[in-house]
SEZA-359872 format. One record per residue: x, y, z of N, C-alpha, C in turn; residue number from 1; residue in one letter. Coordinates in pm, 1 decimal. Atoms other than C-alpha are relative to their C-alpha. Layout:
BEGIN
X Y Z X Y Z X Y Z NUM A
...
***
This chain:
BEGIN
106.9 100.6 -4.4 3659.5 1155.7 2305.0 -135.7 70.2 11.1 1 X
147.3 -64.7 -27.1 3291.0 1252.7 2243.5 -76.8 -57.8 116.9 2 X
48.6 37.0 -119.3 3087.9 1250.4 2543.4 -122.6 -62.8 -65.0 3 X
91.2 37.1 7.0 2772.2 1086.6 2584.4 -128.9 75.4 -74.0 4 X
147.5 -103.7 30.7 2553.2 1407.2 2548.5 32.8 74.0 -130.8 5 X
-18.2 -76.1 205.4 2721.3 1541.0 2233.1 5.6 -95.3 -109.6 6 X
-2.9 98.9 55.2 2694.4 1249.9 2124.0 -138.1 -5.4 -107.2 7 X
149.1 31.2 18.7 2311.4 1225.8 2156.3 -81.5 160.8 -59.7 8 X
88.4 -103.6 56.5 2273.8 1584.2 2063.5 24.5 6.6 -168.9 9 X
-47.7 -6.9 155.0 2442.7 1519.6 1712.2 -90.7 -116.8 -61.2 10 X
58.0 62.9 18.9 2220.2 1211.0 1686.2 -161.1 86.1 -73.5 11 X
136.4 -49.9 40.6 1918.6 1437.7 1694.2 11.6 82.6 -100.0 12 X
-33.7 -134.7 124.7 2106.2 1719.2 1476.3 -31.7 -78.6 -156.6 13 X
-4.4 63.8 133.4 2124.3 1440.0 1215.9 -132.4 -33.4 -35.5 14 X
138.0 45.5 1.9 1747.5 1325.6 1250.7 -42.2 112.3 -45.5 15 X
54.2 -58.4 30.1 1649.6 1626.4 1263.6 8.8 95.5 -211.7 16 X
-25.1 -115.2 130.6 1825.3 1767.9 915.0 -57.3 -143.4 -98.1 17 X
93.6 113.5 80.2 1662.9 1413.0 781.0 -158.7 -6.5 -42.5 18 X
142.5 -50.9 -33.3 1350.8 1492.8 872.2 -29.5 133.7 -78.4 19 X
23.6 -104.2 92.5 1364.4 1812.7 733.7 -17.9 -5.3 -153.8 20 X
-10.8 33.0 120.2 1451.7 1666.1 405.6 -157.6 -56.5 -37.2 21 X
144.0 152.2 28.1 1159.1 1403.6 404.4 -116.4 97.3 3.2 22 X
107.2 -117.5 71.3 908.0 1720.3 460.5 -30.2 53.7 -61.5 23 X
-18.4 -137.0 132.4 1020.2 1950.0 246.5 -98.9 -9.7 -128.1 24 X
147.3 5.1 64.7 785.6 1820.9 7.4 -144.6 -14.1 47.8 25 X
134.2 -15.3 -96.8 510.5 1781.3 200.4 -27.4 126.4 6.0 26 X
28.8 -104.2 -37.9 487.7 2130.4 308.2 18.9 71.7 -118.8 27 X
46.5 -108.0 146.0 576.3 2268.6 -44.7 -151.9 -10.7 -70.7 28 X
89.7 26.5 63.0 283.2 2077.8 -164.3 -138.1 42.0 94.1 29 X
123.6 17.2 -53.3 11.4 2149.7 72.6 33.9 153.4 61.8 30 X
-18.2 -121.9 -4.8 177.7 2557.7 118.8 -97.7 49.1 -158.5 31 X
68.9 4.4 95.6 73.1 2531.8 -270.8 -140.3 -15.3 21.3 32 X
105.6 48.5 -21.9 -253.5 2363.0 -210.9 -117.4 126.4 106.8 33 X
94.8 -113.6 -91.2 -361.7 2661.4 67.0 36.1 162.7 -80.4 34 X
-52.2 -153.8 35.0 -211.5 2957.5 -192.7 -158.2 38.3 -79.5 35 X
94.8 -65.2 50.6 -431.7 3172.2 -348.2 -32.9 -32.4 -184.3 36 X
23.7 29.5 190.6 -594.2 3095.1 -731.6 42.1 141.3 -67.4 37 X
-16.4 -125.9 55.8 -579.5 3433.1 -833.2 53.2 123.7 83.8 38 X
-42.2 -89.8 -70.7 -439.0 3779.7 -650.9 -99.9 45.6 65.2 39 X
125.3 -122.2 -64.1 -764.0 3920.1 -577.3 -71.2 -119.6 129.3 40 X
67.3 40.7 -59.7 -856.9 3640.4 -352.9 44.8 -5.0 95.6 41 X
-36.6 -7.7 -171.3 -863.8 3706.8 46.5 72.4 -89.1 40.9 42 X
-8.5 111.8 -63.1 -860.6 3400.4 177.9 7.9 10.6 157.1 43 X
7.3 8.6 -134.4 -885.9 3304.2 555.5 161.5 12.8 91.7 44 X
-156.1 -14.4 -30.3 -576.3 3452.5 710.2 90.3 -19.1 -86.1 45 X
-74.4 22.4 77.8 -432.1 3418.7 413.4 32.9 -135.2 -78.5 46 X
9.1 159.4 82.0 -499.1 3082.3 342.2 -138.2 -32.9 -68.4 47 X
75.5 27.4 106.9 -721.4 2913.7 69.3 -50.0 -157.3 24.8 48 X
76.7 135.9 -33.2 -905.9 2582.8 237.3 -84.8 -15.4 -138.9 49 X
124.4 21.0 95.0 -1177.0 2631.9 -57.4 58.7 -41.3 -130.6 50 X
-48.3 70.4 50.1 -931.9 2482.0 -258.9 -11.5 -114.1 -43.0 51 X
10.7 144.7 -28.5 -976.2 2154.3 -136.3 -121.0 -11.9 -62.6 52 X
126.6 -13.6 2.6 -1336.3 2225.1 -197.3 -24.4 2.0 -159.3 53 X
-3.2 -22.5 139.6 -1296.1 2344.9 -575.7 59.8 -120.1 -77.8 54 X
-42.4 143.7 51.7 -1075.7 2041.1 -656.8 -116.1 -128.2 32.7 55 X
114.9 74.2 -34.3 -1336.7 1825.0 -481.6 -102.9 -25.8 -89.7 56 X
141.5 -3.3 63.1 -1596.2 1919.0 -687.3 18.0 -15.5 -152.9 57 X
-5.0 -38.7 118.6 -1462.2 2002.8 -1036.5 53.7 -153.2 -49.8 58 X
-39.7 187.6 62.9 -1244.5 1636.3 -1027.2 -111.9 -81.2 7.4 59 X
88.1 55.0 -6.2 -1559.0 1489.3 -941.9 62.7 -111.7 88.1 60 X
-100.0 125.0 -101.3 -1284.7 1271.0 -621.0 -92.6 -45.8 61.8 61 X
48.8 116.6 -119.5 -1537.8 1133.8 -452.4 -116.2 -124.8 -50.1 62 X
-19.7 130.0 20.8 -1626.2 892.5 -701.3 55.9 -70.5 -55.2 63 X
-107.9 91.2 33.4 -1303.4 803.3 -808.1 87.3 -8.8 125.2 64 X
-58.0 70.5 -150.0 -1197.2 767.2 -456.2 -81.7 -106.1 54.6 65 X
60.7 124.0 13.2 -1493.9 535.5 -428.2 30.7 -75.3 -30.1 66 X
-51.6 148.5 43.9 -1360.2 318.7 -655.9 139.2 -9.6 78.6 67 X
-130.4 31.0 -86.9 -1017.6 350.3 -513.4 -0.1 -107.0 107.1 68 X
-22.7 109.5 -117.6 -1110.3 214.6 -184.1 -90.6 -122.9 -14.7 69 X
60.5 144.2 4.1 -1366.9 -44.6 -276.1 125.6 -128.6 -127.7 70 X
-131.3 96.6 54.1 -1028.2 -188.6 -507.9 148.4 -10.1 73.1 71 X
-193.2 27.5 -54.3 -747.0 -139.1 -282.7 -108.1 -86.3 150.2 72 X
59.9 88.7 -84.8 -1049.3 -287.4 13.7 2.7 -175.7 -35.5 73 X
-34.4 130.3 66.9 -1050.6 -585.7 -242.4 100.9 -100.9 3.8 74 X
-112.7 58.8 -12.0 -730.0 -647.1 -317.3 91.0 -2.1 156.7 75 X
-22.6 117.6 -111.3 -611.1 -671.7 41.5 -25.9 -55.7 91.2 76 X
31.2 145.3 -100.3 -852.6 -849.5 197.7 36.0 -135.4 -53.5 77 X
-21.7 160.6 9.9 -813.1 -1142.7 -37.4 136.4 -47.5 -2.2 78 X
-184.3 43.4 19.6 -388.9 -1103.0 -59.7 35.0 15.3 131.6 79 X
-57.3 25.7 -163.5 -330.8 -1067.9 293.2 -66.8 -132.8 61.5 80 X
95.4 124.0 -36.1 -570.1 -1350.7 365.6 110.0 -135.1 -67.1 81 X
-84.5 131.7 97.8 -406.9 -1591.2 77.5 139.4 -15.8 12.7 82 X
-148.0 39.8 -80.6 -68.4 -1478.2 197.2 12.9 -57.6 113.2 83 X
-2.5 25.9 -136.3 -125.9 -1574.7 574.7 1.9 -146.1 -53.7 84 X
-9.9 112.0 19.5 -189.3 -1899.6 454.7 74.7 -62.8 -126.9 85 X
-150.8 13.7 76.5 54.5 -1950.8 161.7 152.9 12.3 84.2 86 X
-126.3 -13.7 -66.1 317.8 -1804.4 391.8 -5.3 -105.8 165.4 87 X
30.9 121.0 -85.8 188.2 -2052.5 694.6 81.0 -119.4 -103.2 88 X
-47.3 97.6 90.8 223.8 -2343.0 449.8 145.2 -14.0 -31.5 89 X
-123.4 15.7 47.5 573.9 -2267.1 315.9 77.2 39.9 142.4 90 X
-58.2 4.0 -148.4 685.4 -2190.0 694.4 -4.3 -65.7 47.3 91 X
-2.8 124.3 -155.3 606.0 -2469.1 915.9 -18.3 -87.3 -114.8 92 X
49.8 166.5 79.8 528.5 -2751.7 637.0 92.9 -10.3 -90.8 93 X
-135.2 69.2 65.9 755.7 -2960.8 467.4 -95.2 -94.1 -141.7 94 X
44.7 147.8 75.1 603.6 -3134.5 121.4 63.1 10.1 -156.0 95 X
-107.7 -6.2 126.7 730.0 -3217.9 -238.6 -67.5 87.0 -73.2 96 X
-51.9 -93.7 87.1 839.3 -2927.0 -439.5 -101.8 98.7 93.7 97 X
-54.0 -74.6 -39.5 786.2 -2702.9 -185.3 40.2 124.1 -66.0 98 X
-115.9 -88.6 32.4 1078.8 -2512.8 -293.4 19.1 38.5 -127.9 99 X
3.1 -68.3 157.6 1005.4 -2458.2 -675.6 -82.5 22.5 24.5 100 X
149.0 -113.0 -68.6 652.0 -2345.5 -537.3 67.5 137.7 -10.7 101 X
-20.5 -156.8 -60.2 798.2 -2073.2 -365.8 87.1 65.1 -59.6 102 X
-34.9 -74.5 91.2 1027.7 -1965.2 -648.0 -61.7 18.3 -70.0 103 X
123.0 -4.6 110.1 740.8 -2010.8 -870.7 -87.5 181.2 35.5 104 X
52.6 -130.6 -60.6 574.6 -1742.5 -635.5 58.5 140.0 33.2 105 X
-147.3 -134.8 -0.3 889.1 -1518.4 -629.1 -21.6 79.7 -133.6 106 X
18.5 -113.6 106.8 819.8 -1415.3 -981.1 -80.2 56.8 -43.9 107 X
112.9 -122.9 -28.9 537.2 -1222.5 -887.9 59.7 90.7 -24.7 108 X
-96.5 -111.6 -67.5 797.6 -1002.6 -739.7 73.4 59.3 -85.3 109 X
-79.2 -16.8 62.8 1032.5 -1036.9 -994.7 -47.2 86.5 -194.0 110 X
72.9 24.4 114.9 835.9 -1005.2 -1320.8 -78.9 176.8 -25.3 111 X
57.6 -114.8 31.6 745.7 -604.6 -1434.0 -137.0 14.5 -56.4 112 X
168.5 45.9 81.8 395.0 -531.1 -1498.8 17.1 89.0 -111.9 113 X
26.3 -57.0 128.1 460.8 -361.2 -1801.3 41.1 -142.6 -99.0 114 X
-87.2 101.5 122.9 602.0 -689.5 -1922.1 -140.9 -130.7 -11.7 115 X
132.8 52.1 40.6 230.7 -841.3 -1871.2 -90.3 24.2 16.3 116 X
114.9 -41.4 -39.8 -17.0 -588.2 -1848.3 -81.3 -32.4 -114.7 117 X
91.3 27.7 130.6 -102.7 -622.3 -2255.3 -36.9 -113.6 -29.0 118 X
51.3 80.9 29.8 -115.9 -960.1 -2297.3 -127.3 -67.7 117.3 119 X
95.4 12.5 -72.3 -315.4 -987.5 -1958.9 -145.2 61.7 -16.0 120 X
108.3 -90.4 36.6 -564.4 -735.3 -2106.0 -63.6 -60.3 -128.6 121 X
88.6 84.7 102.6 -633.5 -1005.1 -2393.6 -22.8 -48.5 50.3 122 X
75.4 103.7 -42.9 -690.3 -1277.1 -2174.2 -134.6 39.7 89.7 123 X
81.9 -34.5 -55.2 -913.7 -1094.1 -1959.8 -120.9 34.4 -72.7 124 X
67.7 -43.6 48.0 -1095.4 -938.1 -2242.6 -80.1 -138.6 -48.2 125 X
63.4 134.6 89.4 -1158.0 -1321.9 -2385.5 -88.6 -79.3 102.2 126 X
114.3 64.8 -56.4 -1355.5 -1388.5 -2069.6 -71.6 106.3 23.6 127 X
57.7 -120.6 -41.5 -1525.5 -1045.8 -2047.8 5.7 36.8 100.9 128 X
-54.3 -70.7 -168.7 -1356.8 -925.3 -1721.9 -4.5 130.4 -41.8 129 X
-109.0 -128.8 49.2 -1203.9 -613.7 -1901.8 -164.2 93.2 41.7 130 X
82.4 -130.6 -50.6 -1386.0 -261.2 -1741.3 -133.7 -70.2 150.4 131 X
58.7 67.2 -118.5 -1507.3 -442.0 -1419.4 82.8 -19.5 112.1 132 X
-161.9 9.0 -121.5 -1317.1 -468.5 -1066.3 57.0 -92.4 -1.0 133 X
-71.2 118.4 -1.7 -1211.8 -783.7 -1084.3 135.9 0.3 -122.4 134 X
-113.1 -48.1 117.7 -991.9 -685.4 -1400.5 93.8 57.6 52.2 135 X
-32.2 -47.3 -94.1 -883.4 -458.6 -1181.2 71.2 -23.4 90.4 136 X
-36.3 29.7 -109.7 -826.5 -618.8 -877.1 103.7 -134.9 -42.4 137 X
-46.8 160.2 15.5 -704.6 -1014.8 -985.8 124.4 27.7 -22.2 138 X
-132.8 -40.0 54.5 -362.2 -849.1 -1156.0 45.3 74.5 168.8 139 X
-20.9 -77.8 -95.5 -311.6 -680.7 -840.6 -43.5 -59.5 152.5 140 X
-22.7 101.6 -106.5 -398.4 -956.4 -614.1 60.3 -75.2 14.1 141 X
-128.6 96.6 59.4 -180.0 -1178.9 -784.9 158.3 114.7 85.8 142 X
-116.5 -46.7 -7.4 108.9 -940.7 -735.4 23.7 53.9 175.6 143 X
8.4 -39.6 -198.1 33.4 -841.5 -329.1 4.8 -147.0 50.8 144 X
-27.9 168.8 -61.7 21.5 -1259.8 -279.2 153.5 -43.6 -15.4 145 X
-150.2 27.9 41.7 382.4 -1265.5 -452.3 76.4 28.2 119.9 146 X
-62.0 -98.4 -116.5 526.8 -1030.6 -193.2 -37.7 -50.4 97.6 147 X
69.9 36.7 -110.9 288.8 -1117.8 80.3 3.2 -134.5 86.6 148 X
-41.0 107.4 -34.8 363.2 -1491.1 57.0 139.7 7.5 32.5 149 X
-150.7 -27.6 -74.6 773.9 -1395.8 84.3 -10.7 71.2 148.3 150 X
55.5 -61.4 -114.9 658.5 -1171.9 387.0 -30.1 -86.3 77.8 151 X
87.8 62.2 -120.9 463.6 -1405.8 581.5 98.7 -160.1 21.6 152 X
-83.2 133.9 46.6 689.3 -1717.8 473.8 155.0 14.4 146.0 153 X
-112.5 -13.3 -149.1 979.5 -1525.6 696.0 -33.1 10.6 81.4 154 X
9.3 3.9 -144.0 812.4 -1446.1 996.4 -57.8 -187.1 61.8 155 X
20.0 134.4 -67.4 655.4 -1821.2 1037.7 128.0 -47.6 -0.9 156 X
-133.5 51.8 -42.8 1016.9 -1940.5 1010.9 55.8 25.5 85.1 157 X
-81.9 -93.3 -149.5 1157.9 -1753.5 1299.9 -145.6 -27.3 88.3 158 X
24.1 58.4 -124.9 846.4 -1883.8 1487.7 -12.2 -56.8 108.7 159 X
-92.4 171.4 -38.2 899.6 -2120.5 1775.2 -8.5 -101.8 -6.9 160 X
53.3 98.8 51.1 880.0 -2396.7 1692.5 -73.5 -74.5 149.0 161 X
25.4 35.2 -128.0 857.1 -2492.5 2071.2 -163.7 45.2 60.0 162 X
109.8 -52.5 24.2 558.3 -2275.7 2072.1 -155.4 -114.5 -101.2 163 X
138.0 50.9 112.8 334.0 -2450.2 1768.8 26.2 -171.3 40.9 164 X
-44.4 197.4 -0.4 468.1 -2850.7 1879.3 -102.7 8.7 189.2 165 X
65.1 -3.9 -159.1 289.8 -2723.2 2300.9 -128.6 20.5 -63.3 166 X
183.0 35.2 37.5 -5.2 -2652.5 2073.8 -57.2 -87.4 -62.4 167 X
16.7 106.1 99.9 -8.2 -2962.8 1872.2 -67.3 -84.7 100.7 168 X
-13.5 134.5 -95.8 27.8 -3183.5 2169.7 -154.3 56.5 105.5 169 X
59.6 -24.4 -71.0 -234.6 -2984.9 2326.2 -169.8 -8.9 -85.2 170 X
170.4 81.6 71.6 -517.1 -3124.6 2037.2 -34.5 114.7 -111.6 171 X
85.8 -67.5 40.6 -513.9 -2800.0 1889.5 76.4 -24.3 -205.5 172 X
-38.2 50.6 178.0 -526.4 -2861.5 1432.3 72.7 141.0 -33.7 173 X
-86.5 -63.7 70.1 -289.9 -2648.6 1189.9 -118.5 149.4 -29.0 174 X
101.5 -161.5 -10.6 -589.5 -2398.2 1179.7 -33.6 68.5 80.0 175 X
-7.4 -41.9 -145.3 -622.3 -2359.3 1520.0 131.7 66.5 56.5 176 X
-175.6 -68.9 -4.1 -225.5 -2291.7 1547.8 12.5 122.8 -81.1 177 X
-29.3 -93.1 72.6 -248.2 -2066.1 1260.2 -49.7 150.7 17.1 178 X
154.8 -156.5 3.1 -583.2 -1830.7 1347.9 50.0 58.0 170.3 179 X
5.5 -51.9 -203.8 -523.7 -1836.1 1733.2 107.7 34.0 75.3 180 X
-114.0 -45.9 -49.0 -162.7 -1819.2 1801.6 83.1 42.4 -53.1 181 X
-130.7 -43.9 120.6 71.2 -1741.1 1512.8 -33.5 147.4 -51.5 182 X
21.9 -147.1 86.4 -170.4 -1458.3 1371.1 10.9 104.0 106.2 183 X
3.4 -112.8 -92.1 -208.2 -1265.9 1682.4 132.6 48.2 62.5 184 X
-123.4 20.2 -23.9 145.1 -1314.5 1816.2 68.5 153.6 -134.1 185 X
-81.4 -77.7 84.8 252.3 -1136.4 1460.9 -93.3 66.8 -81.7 186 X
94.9 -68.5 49.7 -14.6 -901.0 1425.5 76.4 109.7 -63.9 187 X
-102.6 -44.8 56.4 284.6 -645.4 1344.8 29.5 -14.0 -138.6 188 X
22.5 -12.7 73.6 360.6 -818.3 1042.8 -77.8 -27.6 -86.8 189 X
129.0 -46.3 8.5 35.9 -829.4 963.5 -20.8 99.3 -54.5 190 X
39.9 -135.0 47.9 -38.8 -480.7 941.8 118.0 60.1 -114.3 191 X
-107.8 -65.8 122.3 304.9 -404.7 755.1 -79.2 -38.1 -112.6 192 X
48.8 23.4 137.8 161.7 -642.8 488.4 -131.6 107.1 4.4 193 X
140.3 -82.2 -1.7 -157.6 -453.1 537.4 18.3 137.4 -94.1 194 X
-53.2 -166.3 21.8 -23.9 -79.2 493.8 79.4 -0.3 -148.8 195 X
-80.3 17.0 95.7 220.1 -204.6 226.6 -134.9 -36.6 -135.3 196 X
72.2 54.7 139.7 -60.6 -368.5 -25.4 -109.5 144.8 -26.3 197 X
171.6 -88.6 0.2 -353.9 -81.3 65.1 117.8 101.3 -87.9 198 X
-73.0 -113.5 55.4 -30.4 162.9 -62.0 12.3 -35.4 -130.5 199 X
-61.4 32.9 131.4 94.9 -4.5 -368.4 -142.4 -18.2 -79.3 200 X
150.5 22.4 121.8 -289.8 -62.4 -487.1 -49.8 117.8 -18.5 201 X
70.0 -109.1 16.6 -420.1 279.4 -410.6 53.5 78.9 -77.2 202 X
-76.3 -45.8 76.5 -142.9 415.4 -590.8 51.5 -29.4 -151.5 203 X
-2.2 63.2 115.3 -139.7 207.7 -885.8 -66.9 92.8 -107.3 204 X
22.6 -96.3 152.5 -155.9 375.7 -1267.3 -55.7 -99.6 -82.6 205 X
10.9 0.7 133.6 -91.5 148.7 -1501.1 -153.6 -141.9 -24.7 206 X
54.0 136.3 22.3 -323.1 -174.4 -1440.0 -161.4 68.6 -6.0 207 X
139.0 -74.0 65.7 -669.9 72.7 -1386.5 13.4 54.8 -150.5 208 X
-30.9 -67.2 157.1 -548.1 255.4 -1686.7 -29.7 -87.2 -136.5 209 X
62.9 55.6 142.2 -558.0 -46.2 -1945.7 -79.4 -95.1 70.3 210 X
168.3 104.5 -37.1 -829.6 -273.7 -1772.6 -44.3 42.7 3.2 211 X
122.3 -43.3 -7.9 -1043.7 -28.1 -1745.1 -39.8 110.8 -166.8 212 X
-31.9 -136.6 119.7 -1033.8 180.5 -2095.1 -101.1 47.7 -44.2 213 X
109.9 -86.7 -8.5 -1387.2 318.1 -2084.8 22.5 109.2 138.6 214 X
22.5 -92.9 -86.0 -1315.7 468.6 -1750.3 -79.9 -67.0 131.7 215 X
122.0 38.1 -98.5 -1610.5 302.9 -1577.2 99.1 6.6 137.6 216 X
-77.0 24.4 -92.4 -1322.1 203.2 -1286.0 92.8 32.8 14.0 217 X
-106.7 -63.2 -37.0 -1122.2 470.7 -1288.1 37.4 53.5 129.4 218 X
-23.7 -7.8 -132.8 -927.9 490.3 -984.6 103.8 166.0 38.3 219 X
-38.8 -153.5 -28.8 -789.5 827.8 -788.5 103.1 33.8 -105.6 220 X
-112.2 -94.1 67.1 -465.2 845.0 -927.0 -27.3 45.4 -174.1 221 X
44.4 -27.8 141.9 -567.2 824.2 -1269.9 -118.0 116.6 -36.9 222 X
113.0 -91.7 -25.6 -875.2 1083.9 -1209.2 149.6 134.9 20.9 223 X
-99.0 -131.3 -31.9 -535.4 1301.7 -1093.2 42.1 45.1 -126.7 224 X
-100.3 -16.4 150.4 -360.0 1276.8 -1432.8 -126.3 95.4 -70.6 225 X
83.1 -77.0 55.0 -700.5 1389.8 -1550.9 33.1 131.2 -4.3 226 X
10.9 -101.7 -71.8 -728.2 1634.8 -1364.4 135.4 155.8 -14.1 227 X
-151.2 -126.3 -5.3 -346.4 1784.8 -1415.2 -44.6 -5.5 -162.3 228 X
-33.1 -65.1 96.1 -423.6 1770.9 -1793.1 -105.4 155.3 -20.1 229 X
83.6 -99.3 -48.5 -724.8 2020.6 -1725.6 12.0 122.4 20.9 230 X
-73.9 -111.2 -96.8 -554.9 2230.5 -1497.4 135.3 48.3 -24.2 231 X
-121.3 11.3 -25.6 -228.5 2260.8 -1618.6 56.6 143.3 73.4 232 X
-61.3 -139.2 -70.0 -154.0 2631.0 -1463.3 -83.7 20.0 130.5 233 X
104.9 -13.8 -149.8 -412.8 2612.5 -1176.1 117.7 -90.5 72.5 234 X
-105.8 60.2 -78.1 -93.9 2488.0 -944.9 -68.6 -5.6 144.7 235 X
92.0 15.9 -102.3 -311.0 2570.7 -647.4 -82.9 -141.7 -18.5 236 X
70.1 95.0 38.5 -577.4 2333.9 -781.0 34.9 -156.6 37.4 237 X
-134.5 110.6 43.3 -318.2 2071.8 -882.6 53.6 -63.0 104.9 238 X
-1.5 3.4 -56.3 -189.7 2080.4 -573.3 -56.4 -59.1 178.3 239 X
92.3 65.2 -98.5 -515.0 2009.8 -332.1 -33.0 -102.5 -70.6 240 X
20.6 142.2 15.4 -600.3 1750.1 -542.4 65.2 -132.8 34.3 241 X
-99.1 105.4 -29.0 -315.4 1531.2 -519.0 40.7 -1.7 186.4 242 X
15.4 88.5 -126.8 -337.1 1605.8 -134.8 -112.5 -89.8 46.9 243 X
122.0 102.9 -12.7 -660.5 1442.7 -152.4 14.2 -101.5 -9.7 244 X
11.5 143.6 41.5 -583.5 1164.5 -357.5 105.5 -96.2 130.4 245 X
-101.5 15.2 -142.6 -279.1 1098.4 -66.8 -49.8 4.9 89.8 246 X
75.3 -42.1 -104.0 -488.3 1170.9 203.8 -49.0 -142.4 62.4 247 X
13.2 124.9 -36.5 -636.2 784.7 273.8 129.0 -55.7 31.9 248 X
-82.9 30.5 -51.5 -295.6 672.1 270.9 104.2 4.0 132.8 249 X
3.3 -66.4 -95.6 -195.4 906.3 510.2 -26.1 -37.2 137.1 250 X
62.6 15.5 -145.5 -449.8 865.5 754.4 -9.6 -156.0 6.4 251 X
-23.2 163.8 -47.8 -420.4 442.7 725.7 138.7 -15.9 42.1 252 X
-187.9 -10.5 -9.4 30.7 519.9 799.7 -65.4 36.0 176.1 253 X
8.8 -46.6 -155.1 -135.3 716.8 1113.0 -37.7 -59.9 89.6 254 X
32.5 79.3 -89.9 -330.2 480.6 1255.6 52.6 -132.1 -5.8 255 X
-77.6 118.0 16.2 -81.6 177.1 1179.8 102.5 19.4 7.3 256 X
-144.4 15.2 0.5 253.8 309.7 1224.9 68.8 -56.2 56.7 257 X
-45.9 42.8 -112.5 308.5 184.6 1546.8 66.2 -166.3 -19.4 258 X
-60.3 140.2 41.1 280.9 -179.2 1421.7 65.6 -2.8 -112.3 259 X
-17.5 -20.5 128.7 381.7 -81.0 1087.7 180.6 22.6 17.3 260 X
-160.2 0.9 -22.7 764.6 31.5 1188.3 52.8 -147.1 88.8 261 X
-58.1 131.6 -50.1 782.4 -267.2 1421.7 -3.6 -118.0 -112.8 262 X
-23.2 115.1 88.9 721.7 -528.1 1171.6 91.0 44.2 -99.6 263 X
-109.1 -51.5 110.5 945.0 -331.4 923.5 109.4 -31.8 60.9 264 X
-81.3 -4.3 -34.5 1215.8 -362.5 1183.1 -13.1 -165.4 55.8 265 X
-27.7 99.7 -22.4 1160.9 -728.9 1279.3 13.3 -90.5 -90.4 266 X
-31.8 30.8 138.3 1142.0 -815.7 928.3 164.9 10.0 -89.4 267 X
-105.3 -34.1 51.2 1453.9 -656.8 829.2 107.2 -107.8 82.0 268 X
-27.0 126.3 -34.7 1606.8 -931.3 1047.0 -38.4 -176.9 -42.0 269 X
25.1 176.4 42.0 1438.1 -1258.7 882.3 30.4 20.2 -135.6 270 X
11.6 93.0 163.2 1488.5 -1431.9 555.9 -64.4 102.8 -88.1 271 X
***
């Protein structure tokens, strides 16, 4: 019979050779990112910070990280917003059709954007959106409300109901229930949706790529692709860039994980 403590030390043996896995790129890519461009160059203990510095400058990232965050700032303030209250609505309220609504809104989810980025890139062009953020952003707010409304839809269901009927009776309206006790209560998943939309937008290829086809609103990752056709043997280079373009994501995981794994794990329990 395994004891308790070999138990818990094989627990960690296993974490830990998991963990190892899940780095392993990480540290290849950012060992790359500090190597040397050429043989003849010193570097600081052996490392190559001025890397970061040379990619910086030559991609020209800091104003296609501009656009980045003023379109992934876009898209989820207004899809976390429109989900809270889409997913309110289809949680606590009962009215007709309902329930083909919210399959209606499922094939956000379901529906590949390669299967309507071109014909979305005529309709846009026929109101002169096309090479502007909103071109940009609207395809990509649409598709964070899809998700965002399934998201928010399960945690108001598992609210108590006992809870929102003591605030009814107590005078307070469906906006007052929604802003003052429901959102703060599940600020958790909240931020998941949060972390989840700022990732899937900042990371997005293909929807900057044909809405924007001058460039004007070209966003990081696409500035990367540049950038690797450029560079193709500068692996150093190559390297710090793409920790750059990663780098916002990063540091928004660090300061949100906390709520960010809890709502992942109270989620994985609802609907």
């Amino acid at each position: 019979m395994i004891t308790s403590g070999t138990e818990r030390a094989l627990n960690y043996v296993i974490l830990i050779v998991f963990a190892a896995f899940a780095l392993a790129p990480i540290v290849t890519v950012l060992a790359a990112a500090l190597s040397p461009q050429s043989a003849t160059s010193p570097g600081i203990l052996g490392l190559h910070p001025e890397n970061f510095v040379d990619a910086w400058t030559e991609g020209e990232f800091s104003r296609y990280l501009r656009t980045s965050l003023l379109v992934s700032v876009t898209v989820v303030s207004v899809a976390v917003i429109a989900s809270i209250l889409s997913g309110f609505a289809f949680g606590t309220m009962r009215f007709a059709g309902s329930r083909a609504l919210f399959y209606l809104f499922l094939l956000g989810i379901m529906v590949p954007t390669e299967a309507i980025v071109v014909p979305l890139f005529y309709d846009l062009r026929e109101v002169g959106l096309t090479n502007t953020l909103w071109a940009v952003a609207l395809p990509q707010i649409a598709q964070s409300i899809a998700f965002g409304t399934y998201w928010m839809r399960a945690y108001f269901r598992t609210s108590p109901p006992s809870l929102i009927e003591a605030a009814t009776l107590d005078g307070a309206s469906p906006r007052r229930v929604l802003w003052s006790i429901l959102v703060p209560i599940g600020r958790p998943a909240v931020m998941t949706l949060t972390v989840l939309a700022f990732m899937w937008t900042w990371n997005e290829f293909l929807i900057p790529l044909v809405m924007s086809p001058n460039g004007e609103f070209r966003t990081a990752p696409l500035a990367l692709a540049i950038f690797k056709g450029q560079h193709v043997q500068a692996t150093a280079l190559l390297a710090a860039a793409a920790v750059l373009v990663a780098l916002p994501v990063v540091i928004l995981y660090l300061f949100a994980q906390r709520s960010f794994i809890r709502g992942m794990l109270e989620g994985a329990v609802r609907e």
